[in-house]
C-alpha positions in Angstrom: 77.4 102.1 100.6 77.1 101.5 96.9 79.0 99.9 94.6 79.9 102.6 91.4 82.2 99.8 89.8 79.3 98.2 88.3 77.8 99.4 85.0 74.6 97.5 85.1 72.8 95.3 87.7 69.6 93.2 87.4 66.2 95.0 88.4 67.0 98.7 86.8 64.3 100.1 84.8 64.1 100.5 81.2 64.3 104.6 81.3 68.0 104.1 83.3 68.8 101.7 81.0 67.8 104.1 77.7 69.8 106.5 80.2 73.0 105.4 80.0 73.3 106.4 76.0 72.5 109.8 76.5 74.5 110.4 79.9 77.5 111.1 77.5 75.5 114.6 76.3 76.0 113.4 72.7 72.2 114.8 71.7 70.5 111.9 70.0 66.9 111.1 68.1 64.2 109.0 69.2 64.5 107.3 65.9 68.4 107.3 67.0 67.7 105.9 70.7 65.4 103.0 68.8 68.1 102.1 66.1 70.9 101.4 68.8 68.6 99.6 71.3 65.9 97.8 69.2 63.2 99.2 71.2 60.2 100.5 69.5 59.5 103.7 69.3 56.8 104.3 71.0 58.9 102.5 74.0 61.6 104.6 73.4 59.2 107.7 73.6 58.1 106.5 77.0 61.0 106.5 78.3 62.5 109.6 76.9 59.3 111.1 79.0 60.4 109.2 82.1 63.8 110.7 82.1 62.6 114.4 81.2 59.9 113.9 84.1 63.1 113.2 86.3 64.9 116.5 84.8 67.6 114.4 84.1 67.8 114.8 79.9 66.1 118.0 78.0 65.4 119.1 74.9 68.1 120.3 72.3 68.1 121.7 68.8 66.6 120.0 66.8 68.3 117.6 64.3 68.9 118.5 60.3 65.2 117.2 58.6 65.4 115.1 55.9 61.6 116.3 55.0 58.5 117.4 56.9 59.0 118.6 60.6 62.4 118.3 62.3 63.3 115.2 64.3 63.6 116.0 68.3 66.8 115.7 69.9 67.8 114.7 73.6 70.7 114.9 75.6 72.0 115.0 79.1 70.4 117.7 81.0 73.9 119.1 83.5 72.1 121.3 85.7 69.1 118.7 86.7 70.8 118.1 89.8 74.1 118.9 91.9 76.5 116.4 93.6 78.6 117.8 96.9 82.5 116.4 96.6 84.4 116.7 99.9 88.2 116.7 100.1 89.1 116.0 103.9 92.9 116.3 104.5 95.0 115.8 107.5 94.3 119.5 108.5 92.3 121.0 105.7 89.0 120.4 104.0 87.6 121.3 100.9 83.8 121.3 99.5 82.3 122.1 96.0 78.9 121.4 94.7 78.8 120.4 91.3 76.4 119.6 88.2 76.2 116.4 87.0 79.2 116.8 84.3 81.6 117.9 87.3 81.4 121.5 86.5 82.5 123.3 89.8 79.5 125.9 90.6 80.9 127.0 94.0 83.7 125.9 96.6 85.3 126.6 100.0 88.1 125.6 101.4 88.9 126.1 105.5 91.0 124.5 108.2 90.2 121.6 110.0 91.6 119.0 112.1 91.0 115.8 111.6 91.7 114.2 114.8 89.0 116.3 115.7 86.7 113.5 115.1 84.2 112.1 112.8 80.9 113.9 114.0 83.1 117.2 114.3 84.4 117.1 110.8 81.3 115.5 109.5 78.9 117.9 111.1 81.0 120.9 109.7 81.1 118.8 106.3 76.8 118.5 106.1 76.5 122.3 108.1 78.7 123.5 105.4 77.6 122.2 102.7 74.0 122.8 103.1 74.7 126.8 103.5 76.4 126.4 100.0 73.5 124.9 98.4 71.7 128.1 99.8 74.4 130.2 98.5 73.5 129.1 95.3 69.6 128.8 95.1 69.7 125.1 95.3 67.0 123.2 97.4 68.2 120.5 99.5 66.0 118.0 97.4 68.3 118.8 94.2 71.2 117.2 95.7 71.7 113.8 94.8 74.8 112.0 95.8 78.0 113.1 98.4 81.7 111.8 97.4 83.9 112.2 100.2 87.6 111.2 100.4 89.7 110.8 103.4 93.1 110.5 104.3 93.0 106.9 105.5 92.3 103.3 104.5 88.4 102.5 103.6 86.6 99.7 103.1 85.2 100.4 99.6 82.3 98.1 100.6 80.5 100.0 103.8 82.5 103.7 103.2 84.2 102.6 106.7 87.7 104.0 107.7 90.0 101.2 108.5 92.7 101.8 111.0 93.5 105.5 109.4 96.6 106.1 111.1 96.2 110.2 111.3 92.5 109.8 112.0 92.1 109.1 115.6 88.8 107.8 116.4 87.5 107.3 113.1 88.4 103.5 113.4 85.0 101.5 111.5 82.8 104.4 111.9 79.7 104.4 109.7 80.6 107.7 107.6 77.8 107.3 105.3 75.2 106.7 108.0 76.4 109.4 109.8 76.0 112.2 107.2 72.9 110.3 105.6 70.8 111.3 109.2 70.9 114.7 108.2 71.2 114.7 103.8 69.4 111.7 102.8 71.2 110.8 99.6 73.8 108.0 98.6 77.1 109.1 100.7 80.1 107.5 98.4 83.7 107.0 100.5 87.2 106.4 99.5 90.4 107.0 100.4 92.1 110.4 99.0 94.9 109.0 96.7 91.7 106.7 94.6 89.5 109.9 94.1 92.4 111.6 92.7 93.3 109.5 90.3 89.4 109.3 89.4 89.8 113.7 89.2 92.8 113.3 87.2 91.4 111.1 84.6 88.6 113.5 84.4 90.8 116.5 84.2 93.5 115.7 81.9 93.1 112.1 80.5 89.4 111.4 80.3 90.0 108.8 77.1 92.7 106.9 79.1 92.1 103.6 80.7 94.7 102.8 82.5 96.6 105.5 84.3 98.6 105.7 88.1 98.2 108.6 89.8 100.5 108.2 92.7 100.4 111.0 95.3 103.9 112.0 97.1 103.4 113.7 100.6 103.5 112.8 103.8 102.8 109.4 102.4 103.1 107.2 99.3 100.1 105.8 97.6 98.9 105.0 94.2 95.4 105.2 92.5 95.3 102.9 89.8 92.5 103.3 86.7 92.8 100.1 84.9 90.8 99.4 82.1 88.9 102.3 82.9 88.0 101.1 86.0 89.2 102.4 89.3 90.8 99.5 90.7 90.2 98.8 94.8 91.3 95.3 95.1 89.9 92.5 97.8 90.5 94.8 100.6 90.7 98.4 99.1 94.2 98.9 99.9 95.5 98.1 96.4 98.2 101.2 95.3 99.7 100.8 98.9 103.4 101.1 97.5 104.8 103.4 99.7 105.2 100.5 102.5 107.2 98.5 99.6 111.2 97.8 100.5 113.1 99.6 98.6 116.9 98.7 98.0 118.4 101.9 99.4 117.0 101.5 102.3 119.2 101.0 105.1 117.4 99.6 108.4 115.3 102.4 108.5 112.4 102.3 110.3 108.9 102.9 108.7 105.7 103.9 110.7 104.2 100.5 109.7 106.7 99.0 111.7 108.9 97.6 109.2 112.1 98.8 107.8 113.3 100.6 104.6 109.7 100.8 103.2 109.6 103.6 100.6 107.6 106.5 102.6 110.2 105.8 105.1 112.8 107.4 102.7 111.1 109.4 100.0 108.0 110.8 101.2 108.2 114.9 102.4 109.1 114.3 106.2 111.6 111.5 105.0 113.5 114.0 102.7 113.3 116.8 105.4 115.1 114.4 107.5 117.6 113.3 105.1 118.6 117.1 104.8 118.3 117.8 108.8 121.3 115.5 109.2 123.1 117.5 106.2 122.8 120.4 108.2 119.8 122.1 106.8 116.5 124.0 108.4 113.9 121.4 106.8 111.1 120.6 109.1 108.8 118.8 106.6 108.0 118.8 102.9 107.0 122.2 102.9 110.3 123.4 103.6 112.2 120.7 101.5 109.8 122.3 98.3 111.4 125.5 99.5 114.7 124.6 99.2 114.5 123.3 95.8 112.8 125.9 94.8 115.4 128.6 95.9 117.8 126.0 93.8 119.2 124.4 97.5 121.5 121.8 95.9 121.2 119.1 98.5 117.8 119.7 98.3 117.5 118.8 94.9 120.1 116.1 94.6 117.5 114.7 97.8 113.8 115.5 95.6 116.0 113.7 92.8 117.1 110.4 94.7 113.7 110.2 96.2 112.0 110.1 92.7 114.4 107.4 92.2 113.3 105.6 94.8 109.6 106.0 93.8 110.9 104.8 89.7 112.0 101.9 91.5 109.0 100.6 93.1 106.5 101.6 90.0 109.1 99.7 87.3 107.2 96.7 89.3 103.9 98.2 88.8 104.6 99.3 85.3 105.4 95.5 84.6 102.3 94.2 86.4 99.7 97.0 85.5 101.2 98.7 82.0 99.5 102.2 82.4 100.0 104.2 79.6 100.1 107.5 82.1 101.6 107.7 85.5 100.6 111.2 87.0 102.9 112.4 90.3 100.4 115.0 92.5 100.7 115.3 96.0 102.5 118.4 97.9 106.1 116.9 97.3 105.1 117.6 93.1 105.6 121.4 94.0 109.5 120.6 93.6 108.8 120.2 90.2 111.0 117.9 87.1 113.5 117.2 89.9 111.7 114.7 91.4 109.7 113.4 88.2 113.4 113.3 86.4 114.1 110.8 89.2 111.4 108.9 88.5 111.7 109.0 84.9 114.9 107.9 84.9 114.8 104.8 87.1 111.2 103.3 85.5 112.9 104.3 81.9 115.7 102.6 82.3 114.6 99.4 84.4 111.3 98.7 82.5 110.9 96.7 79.3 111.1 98.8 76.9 107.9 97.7 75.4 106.2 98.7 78.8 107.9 102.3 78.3 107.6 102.9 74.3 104.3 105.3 74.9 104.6 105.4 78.6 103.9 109.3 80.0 105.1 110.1 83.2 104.2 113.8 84.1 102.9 115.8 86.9 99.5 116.2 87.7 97.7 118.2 85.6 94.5 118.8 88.5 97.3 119.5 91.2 95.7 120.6 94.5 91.6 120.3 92.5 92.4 116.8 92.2 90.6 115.3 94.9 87.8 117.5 95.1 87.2 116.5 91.6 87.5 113.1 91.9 85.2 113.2 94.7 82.5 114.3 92.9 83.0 111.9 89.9 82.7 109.5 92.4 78.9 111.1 93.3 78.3 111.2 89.5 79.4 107.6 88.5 76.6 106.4 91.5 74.0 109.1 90.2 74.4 108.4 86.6 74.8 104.5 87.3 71.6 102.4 86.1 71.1 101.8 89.9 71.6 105.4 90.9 68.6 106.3 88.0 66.2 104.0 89.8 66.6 105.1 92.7 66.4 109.0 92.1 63.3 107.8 90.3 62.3 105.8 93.4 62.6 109.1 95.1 
């Protein structure tokens, strides 16, 4: 498993090095490339030759002259290679194979179960995938990185599931090995709610450092970008706020085994219950959406009190991390401003208002493309990483 929070490491080669001004697609001299590094030029030229020889910058027009022949430009080169993002959910699965700035060149989406089991879903995942690369034209040796997200708990460290409580059987299993016996490139794993804040940022906020995307379901969790970083903490469970107490709560009991923890009385199947007891035909989040959306006032007045609850536990995290964005995605968002207005106005009018003055809180902008996005911005970072140069090189 490899790290993609580091920029730089010890050991890369010059050409990633030179790389990692022109992975931005900003076309640039060699003159240009020599100025901002200090290299010489005929350096810079050598390594401007390694990086074409790898496909991975080309040729663009060439720059204004100043006199004689034109100055060469270079820039990122999109199409040199393709990442494949996977989005595995509870009981779906999405793939897309992308270029190297994200682009989407073709996806699919089917059922799946996951408590199928890791070689059943991951085998689909690599038999899939490979038939898309086909589809498209691609050889198999153009592929150069796999993001995958899951709906569990991962150690960041070995792309190992941790205890995943919908994911019987996939307990410490060695994703990346797995799929890397039959595609034999870096395999990058995290958990669902941390590639979609990583796809959110890319979609809708790419010059934002420090953004929350917090995804409302059949859980609660938050993906935190913090100083432009995507922030895992010591054990990759940082975000975990829907097993916070929240002070509404009322001794009831939350699938972690305490009490009044916030999925245990805002997520989808929390609110569905709330409304069963009011008499209503809500058998999970889906229907709840329903109802709000058919302007079911309990319903709403429910969505609304949940985003309270949710305001609640991010004023915290709005004191301890100051995003400047908090994005709300997930399938309970489909209810719309009722349950952002509950959020709004509990984190408005509990947080200091210094923490609030340009503080956005809006729903997702990538909604269900999130993850799949995110995934594969979690391929690129790896591929486009000093490390990730040297070893395609090495390749």
């Amino acid at each position: 498993m490899v790290d993609t929070s580091r920029v730089s490491a010890p050991g890369t080669s010059g050409a990633s090095e030179l790389f990692q001004l022109l992975r931005d697609g900003a076309p640039r001299t060699r003159a240009a490339l020599a100025q901002a590094t200090g290299l010489a030029r005929s350096t810079v030229a050598a390594r401007v030759d390694e990086l074409m020889r790898l496909g991975l910058v080309a040729p663009v027009a060439d720059a204004a002259s100043t006199g004689g022949r034109p100055p060469s430009q270079f820039a990122l080169n999109p199409s040199a290679r393709v990442v494949l993002a996977a989005d595995l959910g509870a009981s779906h699965a999405t793939l897309a194979i992308t270029d190297l700035t994200g682009a989407v060149l073709l996806e699919r989406s089917e059922p799946i179960d996951i408590a199928e089991g890791p070689e059943a879903v991951l085998g689909w995942l690599v038999e899939t995938g490979v038939a898309m690369l086909r589809e498209l034209g691609r050889d198999r040796t153009e592929l150069v990185a796999i993001g995958i997200g899951i709906p569990g708990p991962v150690e960041h460290s070995t792309g190992r599931p941790v205890n995943p409580p919908i994911m019987p059987g996939w307990n410490r299993f060695d994703v990346p090995g797995w799929v890397q016996q039959h595609l034999e490139v870096p395999v990058l794993v995290d958990n669902d709610v941390n590639i979609m804040a990583l796809g959110e940022r890319q979609a809708a906020w790419p010059n934002t450092d420090h953004l929350m995307f917090v995804k409302v379901a059949t859980g609660i969790g938050a993906g935190i970008i913090s100083g432009g970083l995507l922030q895992r903490g010591a054990q990759g469970i940082a975000g975990d706020i829907g097993h916070v107490r929240v002070s509404r709560g009322a001794g009831v009991p939350c699938s972690c085994g305490n009490q009044d923890c916030l999925e245990a009385l805002a997520s989808g199947p929390a609110i569905a219950r709330a409304l069963r007891e009011r008499g209503l035909d809500a058998a999970g989040g889906r229907d709840v959406v329903a109802l709000v959306q058919r302007g079911d006032l309990d319903a709403i007045q429910a969505v609304r009190q949940a985003g309270r609850d949710i305001g609640e536990v991010l004023t915290a995290s709005v004191s301890l991390i100051n995003p400047s964005v908090i994005a709300i995605g997930g399938s309970m968002a489909r209810a719309g401003e009722h349950l952002i207005a509950g959020v709004r106005e509990a984190v408005y009018t509990r947080s200091m208002p210094l923490a609030t003055e340009h503080l956005q809180i809006v729903q997702s902008a990538a909604a269900e493309n999130a993850a799949v996005l995110g995934a594969s911005m979690l391929a690129i970072q790896h591929v486009l990483s000093p490390e990730g140069v040297d070893q395609l090189a090495a390749r």
